[in-house]
C-alpha positions as CSV (number, residue, x, y, z in Angstrom):
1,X,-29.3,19.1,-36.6
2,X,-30.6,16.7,-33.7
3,X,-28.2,14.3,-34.8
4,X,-25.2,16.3,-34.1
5,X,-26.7,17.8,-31.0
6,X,-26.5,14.2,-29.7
7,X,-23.2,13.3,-31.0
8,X,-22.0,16.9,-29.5
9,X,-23.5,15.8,-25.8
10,X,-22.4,12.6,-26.0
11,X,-18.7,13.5,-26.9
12,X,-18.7,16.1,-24.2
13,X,-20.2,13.3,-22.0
14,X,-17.2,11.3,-22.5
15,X,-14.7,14.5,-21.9
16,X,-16.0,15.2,-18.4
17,X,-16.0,10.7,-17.4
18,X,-12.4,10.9,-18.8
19,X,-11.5,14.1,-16.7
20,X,-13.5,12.9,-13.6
21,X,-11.8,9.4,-14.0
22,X,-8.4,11.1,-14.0
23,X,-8.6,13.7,-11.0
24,X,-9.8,10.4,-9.0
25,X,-6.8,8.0,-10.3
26,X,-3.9,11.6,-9.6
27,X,-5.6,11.5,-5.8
28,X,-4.9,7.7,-5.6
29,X,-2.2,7.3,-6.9
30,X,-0.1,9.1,-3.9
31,X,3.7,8.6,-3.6
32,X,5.7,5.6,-3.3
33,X,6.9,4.3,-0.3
34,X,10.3,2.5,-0.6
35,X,11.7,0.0,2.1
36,X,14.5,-2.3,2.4
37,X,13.3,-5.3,4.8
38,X,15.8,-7.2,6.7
39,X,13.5,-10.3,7.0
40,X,11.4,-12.6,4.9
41,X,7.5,-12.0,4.6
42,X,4.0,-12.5,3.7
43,X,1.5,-10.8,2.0
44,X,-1.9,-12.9,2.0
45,X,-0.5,-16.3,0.5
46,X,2.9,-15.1,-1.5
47,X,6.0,-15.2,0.5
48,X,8.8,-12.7,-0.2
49,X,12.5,-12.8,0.6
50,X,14.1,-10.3,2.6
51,X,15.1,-7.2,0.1
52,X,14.5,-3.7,-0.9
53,X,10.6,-3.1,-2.2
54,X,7.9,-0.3,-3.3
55,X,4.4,0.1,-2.5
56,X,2.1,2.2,-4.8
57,X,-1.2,2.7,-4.2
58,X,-3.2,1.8,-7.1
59,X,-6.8,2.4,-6.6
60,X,-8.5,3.4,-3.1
61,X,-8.6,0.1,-2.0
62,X,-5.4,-1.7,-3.7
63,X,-1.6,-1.5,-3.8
64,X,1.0,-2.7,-5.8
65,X,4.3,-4.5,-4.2
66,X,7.0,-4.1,-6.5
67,X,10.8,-5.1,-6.3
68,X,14.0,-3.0,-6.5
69,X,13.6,-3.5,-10.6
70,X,10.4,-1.7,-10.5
71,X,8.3,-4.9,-11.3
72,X,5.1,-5.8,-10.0
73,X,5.1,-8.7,-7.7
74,X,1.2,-8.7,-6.3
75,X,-1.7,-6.4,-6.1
76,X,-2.8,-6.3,-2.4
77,X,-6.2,-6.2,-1.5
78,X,-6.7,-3.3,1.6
79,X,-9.1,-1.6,4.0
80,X,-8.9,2.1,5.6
81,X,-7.9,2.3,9.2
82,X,-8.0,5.5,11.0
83,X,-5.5,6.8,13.9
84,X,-6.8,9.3,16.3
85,X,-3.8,11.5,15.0
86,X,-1.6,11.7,12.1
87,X,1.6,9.8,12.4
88,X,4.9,11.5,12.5
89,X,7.0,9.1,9.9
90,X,6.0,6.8,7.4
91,X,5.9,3.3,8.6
92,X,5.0,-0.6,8.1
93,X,3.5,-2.4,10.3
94,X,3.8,-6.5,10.5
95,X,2.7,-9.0,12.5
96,X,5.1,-11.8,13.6
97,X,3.4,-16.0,14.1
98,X,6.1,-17.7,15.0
99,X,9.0,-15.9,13.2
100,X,6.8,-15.8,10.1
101,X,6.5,-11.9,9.4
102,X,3.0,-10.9,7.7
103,X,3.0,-6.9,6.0
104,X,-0.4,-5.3,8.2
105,X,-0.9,-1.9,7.8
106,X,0.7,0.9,5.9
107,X,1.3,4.4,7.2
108,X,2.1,7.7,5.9
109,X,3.9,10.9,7.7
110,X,1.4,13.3,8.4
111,X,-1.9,11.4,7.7
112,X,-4.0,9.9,10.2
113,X,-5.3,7.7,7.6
114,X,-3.8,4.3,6.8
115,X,-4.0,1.0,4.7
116,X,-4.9,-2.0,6.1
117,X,-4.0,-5.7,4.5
118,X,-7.0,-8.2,4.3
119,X,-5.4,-11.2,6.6
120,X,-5.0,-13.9,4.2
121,X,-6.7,-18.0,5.5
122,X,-2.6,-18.8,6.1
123,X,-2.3,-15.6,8.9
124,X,-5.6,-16.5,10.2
125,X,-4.4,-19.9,10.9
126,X,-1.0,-18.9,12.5
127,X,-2.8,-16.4,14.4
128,X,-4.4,-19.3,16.1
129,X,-1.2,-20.9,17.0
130,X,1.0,-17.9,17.9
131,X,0.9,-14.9,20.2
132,X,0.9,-12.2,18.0
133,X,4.0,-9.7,17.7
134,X,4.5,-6.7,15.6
135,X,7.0,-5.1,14.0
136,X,7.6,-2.0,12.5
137,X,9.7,-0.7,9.7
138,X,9.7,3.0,10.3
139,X,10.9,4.9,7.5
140,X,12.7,8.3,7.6
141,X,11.7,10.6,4.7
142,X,15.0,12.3,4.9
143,X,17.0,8.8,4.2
144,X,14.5,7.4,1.5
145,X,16.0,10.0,-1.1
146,X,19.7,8.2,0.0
147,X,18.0,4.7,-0.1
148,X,19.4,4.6,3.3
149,X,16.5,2.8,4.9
150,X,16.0,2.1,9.3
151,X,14.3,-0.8,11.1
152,X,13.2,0.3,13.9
153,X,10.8,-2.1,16.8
């Protein structure tokens, strides 16, 4: 009778992990943001050619880059930045060494809350031979459904 009291707790045990395990990866996992980028980029040391990409959020402190075929290209290591209000449009943010374009933040319509990209040793670098720029993809959440995508400075 012990026995299956302990075999009962432990398999209930496991129900409630697997439950608390999925409510946290359905909050992480957010929506998709979809660009099409009229330049070439970086993201820590991978270089990626101008084109049409996704971003998923994967866990709270990774996302995924994937291309227009839906296949993962890099996992990217981030931070949380804050905004002192929430943003009207969803937008990118990269920083330009030189002509060389490096992905920096990530922001979503209506949250004041944003992801910020680890600088990788190569931005660091041209960060000490270049004046910073920045550029920002701002994307319109009316023309993401019609893959109609802006750039916008």
């Amino acid at each position: 009778m012990k026995r299956q009291s302990c075999i009962l707790h432990k398999m209930m045990l496991g129900v409630v992990v697997l439950l608390v395990v999925g409510m946290g990866h359905a909050q992480i996992g957010g929506d998709v943001i979809k660009v099409k980028l009229p330049f070439n980029f970086s993201i820590g040391t991978q270089r990626f050619p101008a084109g049409e990409y996704s971003l998923k959020p994967l866990l709270p402190n990774t996302m995924l880059l994937r291309n227009q075929a839906g296949q993962t290209l890099t996992s990217i290591a981030t931070n949380s930045v804050e905004s002192t209000e929430a943003l009207g449009s969803t937008k990118l943010v990269f920083n330009s060494y030189g002509g060389q374009y490096f992905l920096r933040q990530v922001w979503r319509a209506g949250n004041g809350t944003g992801r910020e990209m680890i600088k990788s040793p190569v931005e660091i670098e041209m960060a000490k031979k270049y004046t910073p720029e920045q550029q920002i993809a701002k994307l319109c959440p009316s023309l993401l459904n019609r893959r109609d995508y802006r750039k916008a400075r």
